[in-house]
Kinemage of the C-alpha trace (Angstrom):
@kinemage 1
@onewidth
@group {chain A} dominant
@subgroup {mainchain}
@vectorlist {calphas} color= white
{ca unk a 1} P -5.162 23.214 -42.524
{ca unk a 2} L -4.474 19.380 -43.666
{ca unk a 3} L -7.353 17.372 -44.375
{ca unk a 4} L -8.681 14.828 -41.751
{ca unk a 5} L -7.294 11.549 -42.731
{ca unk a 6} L -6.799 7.728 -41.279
{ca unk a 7} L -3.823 6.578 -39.650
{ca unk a 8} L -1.591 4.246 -41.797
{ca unk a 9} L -1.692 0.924 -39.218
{ca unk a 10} L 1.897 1.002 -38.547
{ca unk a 11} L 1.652 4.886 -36.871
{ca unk a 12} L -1.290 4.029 -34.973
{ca unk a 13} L 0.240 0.920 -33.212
{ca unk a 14} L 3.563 3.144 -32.062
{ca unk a 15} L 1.112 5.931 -30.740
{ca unk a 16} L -0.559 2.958 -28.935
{ca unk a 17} L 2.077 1.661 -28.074
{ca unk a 18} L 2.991 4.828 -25.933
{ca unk a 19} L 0.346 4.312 -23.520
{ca unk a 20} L 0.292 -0.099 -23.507
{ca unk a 21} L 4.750 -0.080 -23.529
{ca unk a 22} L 5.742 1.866 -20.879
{ca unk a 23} L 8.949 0.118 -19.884
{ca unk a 24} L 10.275 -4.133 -20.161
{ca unk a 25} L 7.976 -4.727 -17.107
{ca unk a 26} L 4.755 -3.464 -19.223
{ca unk a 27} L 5.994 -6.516 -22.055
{ca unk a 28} L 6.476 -9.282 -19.697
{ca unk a 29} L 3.479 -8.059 -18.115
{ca unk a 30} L 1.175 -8.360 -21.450
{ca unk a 31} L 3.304 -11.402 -22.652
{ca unk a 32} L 2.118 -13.442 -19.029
{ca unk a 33} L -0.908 -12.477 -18.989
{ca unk a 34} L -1.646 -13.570 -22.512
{ca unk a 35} L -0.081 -17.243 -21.424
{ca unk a 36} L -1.874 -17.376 -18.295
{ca unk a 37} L -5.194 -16.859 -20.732
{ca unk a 38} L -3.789 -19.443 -22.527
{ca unk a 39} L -4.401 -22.069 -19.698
{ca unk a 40} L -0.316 -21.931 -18.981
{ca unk a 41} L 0.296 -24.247 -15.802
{ca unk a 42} L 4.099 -23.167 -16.388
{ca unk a 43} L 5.170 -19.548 -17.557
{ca unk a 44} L 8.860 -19.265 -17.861
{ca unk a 45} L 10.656 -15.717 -17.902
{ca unk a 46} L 14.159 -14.615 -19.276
{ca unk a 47} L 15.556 -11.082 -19.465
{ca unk a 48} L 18.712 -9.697 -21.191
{ca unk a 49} L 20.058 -6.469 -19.788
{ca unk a 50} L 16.618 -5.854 -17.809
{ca unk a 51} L 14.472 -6.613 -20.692
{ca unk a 52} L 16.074 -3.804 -23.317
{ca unk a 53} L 17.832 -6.156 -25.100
{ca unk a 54} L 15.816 -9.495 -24.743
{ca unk a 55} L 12.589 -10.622 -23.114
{ca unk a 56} L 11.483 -14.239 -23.844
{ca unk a 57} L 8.450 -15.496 -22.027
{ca unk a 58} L 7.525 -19.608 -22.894
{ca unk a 59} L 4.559 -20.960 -21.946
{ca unk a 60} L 2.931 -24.756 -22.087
{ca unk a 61} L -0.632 -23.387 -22.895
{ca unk a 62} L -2.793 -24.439 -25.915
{ca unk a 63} L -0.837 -22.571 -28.604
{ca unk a 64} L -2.278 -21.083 -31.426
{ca unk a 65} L -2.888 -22.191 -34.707
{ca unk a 66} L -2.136 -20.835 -38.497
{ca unk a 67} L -5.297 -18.916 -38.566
{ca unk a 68} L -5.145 -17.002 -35.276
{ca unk a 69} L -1.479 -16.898 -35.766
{ca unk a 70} L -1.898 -14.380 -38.600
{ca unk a 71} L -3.949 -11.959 -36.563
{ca unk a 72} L -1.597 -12.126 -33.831
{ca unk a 73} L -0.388 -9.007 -34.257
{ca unk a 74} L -2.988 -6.855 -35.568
{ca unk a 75} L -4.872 -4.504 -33.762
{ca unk a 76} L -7.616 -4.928 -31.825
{ca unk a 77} L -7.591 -8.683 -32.676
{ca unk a 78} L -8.803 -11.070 -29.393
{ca unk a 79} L -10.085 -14.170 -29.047
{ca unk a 80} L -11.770 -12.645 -25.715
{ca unk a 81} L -14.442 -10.544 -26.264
{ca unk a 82} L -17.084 -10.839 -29.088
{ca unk a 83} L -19.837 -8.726 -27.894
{ca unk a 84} L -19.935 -5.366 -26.478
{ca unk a 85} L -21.923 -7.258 -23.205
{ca unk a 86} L -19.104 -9.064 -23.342
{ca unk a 87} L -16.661 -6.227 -21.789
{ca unk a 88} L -19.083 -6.299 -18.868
{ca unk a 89} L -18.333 -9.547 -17.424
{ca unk a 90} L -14.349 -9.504 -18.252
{ca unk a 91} L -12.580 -12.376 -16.690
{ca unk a 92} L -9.697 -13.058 -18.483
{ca unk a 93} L -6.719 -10.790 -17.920
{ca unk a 94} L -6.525 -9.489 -21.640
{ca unk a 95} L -9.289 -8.156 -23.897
{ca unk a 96} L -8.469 -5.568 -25.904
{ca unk a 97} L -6.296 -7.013 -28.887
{ca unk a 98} L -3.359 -4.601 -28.525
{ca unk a 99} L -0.650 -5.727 -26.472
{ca unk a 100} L 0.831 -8.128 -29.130
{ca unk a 101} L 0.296 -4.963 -32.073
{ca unk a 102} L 1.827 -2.148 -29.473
{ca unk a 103} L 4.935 -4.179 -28.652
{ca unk a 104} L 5.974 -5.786 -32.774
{ca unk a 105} L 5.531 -2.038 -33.510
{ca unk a 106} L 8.558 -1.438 -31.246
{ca unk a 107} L 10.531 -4.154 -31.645
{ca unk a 108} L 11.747 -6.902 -33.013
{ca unk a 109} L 9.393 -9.529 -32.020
{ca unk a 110} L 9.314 -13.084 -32.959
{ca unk a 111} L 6.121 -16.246 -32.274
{ca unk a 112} L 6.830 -19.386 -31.978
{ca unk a 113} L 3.506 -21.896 -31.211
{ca unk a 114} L 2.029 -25.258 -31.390
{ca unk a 115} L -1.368 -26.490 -30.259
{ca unk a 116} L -1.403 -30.244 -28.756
{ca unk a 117} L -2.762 -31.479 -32.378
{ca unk a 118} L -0.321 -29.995 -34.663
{ca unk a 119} L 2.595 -31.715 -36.053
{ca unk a 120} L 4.831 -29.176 -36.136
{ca unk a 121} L 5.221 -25.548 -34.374
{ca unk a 122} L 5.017 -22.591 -36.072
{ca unk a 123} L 7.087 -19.155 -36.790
{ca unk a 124} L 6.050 -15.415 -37.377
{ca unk a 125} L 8.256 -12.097 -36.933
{ca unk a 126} L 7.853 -9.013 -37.051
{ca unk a 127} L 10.340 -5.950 -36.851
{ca unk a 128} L 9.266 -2.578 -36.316
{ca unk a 129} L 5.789 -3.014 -37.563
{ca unk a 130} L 6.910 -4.587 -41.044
{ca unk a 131} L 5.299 -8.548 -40.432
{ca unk a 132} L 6.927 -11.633 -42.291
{ca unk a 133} L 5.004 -14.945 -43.285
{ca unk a 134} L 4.558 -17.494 -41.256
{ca unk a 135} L 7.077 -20.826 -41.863
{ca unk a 136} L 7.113 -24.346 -39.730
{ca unk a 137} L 9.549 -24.398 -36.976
{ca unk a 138} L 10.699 -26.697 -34.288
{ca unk a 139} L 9.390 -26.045 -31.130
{ca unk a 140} L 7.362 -28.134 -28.315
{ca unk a 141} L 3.471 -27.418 -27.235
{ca unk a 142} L 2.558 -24.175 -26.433
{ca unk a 143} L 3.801 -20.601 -27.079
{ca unk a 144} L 7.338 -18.593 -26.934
{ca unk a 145} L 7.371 -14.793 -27.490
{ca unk a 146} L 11.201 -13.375 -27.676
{ca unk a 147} L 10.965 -9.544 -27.811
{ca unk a 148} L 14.658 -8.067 -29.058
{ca unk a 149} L 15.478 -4.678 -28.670
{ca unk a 150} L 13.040 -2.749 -27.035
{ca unk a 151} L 11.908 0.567 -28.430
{ca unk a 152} L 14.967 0.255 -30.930
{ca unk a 153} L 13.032 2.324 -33.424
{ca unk a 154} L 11.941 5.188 -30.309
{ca unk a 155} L 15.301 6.615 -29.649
{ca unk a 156} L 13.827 9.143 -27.425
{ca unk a 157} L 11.653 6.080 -25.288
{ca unk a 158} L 14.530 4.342 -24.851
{ca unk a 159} L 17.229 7.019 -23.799
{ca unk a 160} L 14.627 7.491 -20.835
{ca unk a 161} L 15.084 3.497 -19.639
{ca unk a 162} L 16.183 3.615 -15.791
{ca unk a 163} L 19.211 1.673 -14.849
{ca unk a 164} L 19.332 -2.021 -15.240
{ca unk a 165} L 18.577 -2.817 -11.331
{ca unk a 166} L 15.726 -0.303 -11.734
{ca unk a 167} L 13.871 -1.612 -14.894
{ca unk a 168} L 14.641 -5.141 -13.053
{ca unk a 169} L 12.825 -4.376 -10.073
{ca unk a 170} L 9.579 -3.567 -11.634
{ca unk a 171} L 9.602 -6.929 -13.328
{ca unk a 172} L 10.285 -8.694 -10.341
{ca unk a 173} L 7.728 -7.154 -8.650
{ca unk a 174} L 5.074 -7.586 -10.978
{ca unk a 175} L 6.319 -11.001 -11.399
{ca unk a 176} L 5.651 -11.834 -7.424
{ca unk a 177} L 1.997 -10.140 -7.856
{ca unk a 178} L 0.992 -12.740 -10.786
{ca unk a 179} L 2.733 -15.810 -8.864
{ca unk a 180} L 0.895 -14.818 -5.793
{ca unk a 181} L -2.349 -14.786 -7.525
{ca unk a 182} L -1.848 -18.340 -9.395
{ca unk a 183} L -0.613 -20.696 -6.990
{ca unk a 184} L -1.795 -23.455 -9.291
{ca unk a 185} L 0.914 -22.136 -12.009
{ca unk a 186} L 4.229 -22.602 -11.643
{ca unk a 187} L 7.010 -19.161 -12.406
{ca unk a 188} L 9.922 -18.407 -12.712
{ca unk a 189} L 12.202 -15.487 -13.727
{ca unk a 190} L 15.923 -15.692 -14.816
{ca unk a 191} L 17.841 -12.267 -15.342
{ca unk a 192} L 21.088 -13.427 -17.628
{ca unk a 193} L 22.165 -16.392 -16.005
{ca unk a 194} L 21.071 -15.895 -12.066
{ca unk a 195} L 17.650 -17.107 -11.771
{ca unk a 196} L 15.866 -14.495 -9.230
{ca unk a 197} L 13.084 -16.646 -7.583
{ca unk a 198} L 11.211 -19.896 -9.189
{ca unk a 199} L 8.260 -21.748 -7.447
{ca unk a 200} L 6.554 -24.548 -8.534
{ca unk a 201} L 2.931 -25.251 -9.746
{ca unk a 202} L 0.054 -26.839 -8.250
{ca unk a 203} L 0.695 -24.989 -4.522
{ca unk a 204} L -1.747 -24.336 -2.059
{ca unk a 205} L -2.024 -19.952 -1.724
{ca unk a 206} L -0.519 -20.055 1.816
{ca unk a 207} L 2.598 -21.936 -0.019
{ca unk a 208} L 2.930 -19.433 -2.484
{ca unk a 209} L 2.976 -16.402 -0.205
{ca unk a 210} L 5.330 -17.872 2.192
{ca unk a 211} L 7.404 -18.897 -0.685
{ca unk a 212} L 7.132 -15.792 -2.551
{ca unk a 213} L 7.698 -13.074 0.517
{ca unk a 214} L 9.779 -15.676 2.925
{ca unk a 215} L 9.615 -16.456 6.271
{ca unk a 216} L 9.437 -13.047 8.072
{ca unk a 217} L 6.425 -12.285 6.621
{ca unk a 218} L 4.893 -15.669 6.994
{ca unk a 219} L 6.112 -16.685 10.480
{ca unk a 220} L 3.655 -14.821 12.058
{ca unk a 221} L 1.108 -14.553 9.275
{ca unk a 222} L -2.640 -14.678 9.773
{ca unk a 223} L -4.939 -15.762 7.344
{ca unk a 224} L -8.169 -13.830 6.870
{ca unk a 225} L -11.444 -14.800 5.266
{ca unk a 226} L -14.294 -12.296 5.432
{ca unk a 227} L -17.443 -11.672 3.109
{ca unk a 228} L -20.001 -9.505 2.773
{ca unk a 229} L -23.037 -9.530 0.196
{ca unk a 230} L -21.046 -7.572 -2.536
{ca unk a 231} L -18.176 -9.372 -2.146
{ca unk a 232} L -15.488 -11.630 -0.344
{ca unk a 233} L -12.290 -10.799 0.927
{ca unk a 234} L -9.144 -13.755 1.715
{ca unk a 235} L -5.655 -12.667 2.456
{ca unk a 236} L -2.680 -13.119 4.333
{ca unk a 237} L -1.410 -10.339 6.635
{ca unk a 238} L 1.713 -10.116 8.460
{ca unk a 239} L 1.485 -9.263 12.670
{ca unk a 240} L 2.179 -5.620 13.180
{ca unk a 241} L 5.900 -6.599 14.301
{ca unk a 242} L 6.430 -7.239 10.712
{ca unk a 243} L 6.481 -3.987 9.243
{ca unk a 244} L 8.523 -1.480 6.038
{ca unk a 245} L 9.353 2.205 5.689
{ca unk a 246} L 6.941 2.085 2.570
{ca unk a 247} L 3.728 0.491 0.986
{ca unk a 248} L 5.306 -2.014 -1.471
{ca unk a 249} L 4.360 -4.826 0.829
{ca unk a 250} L 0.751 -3.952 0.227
{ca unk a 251} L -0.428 -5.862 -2.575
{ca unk a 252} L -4.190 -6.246 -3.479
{ca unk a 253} L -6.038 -8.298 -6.275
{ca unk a 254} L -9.532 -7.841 -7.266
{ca unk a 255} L -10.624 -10.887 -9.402
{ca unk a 256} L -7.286 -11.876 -9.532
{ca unk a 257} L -5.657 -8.790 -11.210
{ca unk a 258} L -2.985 -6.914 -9.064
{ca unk a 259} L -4.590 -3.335 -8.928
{ca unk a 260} L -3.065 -0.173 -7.188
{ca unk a 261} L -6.016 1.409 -5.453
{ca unk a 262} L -5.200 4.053 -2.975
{ca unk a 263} L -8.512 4.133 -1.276
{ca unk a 264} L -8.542 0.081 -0.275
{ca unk a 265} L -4.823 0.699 0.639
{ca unk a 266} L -5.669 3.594 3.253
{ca unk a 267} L -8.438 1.108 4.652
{ca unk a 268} L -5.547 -1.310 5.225
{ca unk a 269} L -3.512 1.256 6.771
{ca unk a 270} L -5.743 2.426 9.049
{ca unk a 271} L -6.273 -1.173 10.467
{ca unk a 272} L -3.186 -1.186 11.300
{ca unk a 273} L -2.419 2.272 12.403
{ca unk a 274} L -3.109 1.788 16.354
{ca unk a 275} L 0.221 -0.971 16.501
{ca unk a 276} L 2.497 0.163 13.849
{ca unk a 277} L 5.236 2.879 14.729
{ca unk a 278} L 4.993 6.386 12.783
{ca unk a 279} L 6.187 6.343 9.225
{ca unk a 280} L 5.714 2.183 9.189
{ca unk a 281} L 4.086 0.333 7.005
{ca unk a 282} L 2.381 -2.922 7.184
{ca unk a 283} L 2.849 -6.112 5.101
{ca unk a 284} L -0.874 -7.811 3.355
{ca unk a 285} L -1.535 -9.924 0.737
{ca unk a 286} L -5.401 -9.068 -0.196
{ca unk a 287} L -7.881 -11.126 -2.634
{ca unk a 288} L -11.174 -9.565 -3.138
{ca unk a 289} L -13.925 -11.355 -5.044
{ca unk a 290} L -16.776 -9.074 -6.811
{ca unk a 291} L -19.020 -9.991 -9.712
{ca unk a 292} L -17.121 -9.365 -13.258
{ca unk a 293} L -20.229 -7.133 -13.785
{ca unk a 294} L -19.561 -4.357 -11.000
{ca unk a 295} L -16.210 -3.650 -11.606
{ca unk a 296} L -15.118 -1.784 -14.681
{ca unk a 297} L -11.049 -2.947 -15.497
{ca unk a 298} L -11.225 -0.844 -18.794
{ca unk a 299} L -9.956 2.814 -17.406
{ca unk a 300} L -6.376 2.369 -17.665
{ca unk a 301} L -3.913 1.358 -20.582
{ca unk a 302} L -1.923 -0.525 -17.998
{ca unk a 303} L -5.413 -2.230 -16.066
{ca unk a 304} L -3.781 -1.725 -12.896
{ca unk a 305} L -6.689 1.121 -12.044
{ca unk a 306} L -10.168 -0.175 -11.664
{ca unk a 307} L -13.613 0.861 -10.692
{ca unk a 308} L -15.916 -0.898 -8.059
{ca unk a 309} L -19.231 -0.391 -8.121
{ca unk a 310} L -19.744 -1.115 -4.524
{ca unk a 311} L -16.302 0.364 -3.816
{ca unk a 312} L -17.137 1.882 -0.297
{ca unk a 313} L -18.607 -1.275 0.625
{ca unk a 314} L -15.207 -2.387 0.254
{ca unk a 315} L -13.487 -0.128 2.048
{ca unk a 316} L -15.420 -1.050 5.231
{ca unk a 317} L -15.084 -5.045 4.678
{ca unk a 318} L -11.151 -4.543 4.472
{ca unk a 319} L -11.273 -2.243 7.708
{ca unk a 320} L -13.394 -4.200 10.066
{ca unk a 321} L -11.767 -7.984 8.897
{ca unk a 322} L -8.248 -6.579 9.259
{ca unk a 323} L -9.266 -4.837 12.770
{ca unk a 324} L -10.937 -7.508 14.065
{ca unk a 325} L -8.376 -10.444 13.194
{ca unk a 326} L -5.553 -8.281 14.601
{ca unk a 327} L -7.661 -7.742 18.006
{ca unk a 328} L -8.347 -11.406 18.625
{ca unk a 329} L -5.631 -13.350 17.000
{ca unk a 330} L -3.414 -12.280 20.161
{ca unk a 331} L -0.507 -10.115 18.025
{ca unk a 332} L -0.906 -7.094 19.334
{ca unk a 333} L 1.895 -5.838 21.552
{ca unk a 334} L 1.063 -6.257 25.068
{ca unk a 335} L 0.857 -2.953 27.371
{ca unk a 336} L 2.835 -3.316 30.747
{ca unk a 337} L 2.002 -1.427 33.857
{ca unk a 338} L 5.009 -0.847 36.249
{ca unk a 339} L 4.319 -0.518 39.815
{ca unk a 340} L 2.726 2.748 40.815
{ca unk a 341} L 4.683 5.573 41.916
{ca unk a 342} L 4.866 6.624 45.270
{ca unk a 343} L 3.444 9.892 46.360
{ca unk a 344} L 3.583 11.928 49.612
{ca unk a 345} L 0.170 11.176 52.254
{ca unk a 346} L -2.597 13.345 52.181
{ca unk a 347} L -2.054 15.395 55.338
{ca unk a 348} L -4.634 14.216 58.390
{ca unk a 349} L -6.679 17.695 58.268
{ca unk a 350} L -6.855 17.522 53.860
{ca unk a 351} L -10.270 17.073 52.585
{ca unk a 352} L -8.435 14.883 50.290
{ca unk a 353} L -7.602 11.051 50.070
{ca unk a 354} L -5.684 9.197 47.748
{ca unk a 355} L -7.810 7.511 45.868
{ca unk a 356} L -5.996 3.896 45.858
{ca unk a 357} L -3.653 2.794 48.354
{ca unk a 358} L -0.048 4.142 48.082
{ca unk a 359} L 3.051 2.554 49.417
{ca unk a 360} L 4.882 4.500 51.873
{ca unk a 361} L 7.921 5.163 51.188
{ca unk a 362} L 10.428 6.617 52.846
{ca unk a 363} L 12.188 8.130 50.017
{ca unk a 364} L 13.289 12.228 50.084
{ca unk a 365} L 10.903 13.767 46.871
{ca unk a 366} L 13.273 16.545 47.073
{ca unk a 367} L 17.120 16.604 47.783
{ca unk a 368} L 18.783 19.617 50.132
{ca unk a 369} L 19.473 22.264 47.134
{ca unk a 370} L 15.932 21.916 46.377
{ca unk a 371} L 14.246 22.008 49.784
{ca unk a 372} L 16.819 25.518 50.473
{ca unk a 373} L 15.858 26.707 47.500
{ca unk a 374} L 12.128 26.031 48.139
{ca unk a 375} L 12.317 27.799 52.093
{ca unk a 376} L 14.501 30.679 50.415
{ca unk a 377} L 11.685 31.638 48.032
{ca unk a 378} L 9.126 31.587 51.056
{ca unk a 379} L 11.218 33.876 52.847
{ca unk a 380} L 11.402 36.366 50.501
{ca unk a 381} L 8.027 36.331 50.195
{ca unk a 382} L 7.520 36.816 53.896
{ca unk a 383} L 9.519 39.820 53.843
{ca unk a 384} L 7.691 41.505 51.067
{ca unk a 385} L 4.957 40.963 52.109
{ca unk a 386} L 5.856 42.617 55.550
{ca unk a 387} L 6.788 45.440 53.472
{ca unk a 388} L 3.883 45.753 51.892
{ca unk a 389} L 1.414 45.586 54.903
{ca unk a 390} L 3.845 48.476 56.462
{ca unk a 391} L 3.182 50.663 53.651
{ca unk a 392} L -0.632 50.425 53.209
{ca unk a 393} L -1.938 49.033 56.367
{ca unk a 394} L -2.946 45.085 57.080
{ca unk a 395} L -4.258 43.276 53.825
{ca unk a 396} L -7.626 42.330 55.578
{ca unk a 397} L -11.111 42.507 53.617
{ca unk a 398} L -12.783 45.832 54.032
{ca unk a 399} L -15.384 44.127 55.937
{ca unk a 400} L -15.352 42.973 59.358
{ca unk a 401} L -18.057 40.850 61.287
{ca unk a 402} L -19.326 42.294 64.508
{ca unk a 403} L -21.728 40.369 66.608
{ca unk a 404} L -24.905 41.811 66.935
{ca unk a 405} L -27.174 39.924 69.413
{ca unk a 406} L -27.643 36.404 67.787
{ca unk a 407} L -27.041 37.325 64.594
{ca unk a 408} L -24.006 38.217 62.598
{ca unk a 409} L -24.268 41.674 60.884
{ca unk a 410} L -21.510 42.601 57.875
{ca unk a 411} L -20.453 46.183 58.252
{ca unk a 412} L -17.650 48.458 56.154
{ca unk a 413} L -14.319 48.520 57.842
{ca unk a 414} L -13.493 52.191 58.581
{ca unk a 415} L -11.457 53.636 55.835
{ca unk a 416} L -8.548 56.193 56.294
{ca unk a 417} L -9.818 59.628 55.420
{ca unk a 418} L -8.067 60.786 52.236
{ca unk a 419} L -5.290 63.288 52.138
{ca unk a 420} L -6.295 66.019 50.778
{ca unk a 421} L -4.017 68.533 48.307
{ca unk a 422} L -1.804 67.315 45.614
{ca unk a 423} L 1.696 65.591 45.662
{ca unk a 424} L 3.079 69.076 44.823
{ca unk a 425} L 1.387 70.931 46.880
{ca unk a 426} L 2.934 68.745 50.234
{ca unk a 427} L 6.253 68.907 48.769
């Protein structure tokens, strides 16, 4: 058996890389987030063939200078956490130091940055994990990251890619998610030369959702603000008229990180599930506000997954606001009641009244085939059972009442004496 050894750096960023670069969207997702920790007020998007060929994200944040330039791309290398308290109270969207290491490992990645008091920008690349020096460049304030050719050194990670239109989707989606929860930044994202959506900075959050998810969704759209001890809960919801064949139109942030959280989901769902029709889903937009120290965002590669301390507590604040706005904001589909339906009079002698009053009417309940077939049927049970009363004697109870002075004595009706000897023995 081999010896136990260390990793030379450049394998251990492409196995990390596995689990941080999933696919373009998990780049442009590391690459914003980085900018929007940055202090970017304007994050700018391009993709080339989906993001395999090209993904260049430009930001106007604070840049970085030659120092934290050079650790850039090593591992586990952030200006966000110092102390191990300090993972505890996480509120920047990065913090582990390996997005920028993962992604130069499998690509060919190129920096370009300038902070507000430097002269002149500067320039690092990288190509498969093999890092040049860093040279002056032009370039304006902030940061540009152009990744080229994605997974160009993983044959096997790339052949497994999705179609263009499918690798495209996930960006835009993820895209909408960060606009939605940074209304104050403005976004946009350009796929070759169509621009899919761009909205500007410095909008209020109803602005941004109606711009983001258009006017079907926020024509009828209620705005929610709930709160609780643990935590606090705004969001936009579409009326249950509004509705898709799936859960994308869910989305939910805690802290202001899109999550996927199947629990909070299903309390959505079953706010909604009295109004929507089977197999429907309904449209949300969910912010929920905890203390950075009761939820842990460190259990997935991706930080999509997180843990909530309080999470039941949760649950039951999405339930009850969503249930409650629906019932009094006045959405819900009305229920009519047509006029009741006429039915036949009790007869004089029934027991039995209607119990509200019901219009006569003088329509026929029945029409002539079924009224002939109804007096054919009694008929025939007339006649049998005639029949039957011929062959064994009246069907009355075997006991009669005879009056015996004032009172009313029960006695056995006579029976027929049995016959006696067998069938065979009469034949």
């Amino acid at each position: 058996m081999a010896r136990i050894q260390l990793l030379p750096p450049e394998l251990a960023n492409k196995i990390a890389a596995g689990e941080v670069v999933e696919r373009p969207a998990s780049v442009v997702k590391e690459l914003v987030e980085n900018a929007l920790d940055a202090g970017a007020t304007r994050i700018d998007v391009q993709l080339v063939d989906a993001g395999k060929t090209l993904i260049r994200v430009a930001d106007n944040g604070e840049g970085m200078d030659r120092d934290d330039l050079k650790l850039a791309f090593e591992a586990h290398a952030t200006s966000k956490l110092e102390t191990v308290e300090d993972l505890f109270h996480v509120l920047t969207h990065g913090f582990r130091g390996e997005a920028l290491a993962s992604i130069q490992s499998v690509s060919r990645t190129t920096i370009i940055t300038r902070r507000a008091d430097s002269p002149v920008a500067l320039q690092l690349e990288s190509g498969g994990g093999t890092q040049h020096e860093i040279r002056e460049a032009a370039g304006g304030f902030g940061t540009v990251v152009e990744v080229r050719d994605l997974f160009f050194n993983v044959p096997a990670r790339r052949r497994w890619l999705k179609g263009d239109s499918t690798e495209f989707s996930h960006v835009v989606a993820l895209m909408q998610a960060i606009a939605a929860a940074n209304p104050e930044v403005g976004v946009s994202l350009t796929h070759g030369e169509r621009k899919a959506f761009e909205v500007p900075p410095g909008q209020t959050q109803p602005e941004r959702v109606s711009a983001l998810y258009g006017d079907k969704f926020s024509d009828g759209m209620l705005e929610l603000h709930d709160y609780e001890a643990y935590g606090r809960l705004d969001g936009y919801i579409a009326p249950p008229s509004v509705h898709r064949p799936n859960s994308k139109g869910l989305l939910l942030f805690v802290n202001r990180r899109p999550i996927k959280d199947r629990s909070l989901v299903q309390a959505v769902i079953l706010a909604y599930r009295e109004f929507l029709p089977p197999g429907r889903y309904p449209m949300a937009v969910l912010f929920i506000e905890v203390p950075p120290d009761s939820v842990d965002v460190n259990v997935h590669p991706a930080k999509t997954e997180v843990r909530l301390l309080e999470q039941n507590r949760i649950f039951s604040l999405i339930k009850s606001a969503l249930s409650e706005k629906l019932i009094n904001s006045g959405v819900l589909p009305g229920i009519k009641l047509g006029a009741p339906t006429a039915y036949p009079q009790a007869r004089p002698d029934s027991p039995f009244e209607p119990t509200w009053d019901v219009p006569s009417s003088k329509a026929r309940i029945f029409n002539d085939a079924s009224e002939q077939q109804a007096r054919d049927a009694e008929h025939r049970w007339s006649e049998a059972r005639r029949v039957l009363e011929d062959a064994v004697g009246p069907t009355v109870s075997r006991f009669e009442v005879r009056d015996v002075g004032n009172r009313e004595s029960v006695q056995p009706s006579p029976q027929p004496e049995p016959q006696t000897g067998s069938l065979l023995s009469r034949a």
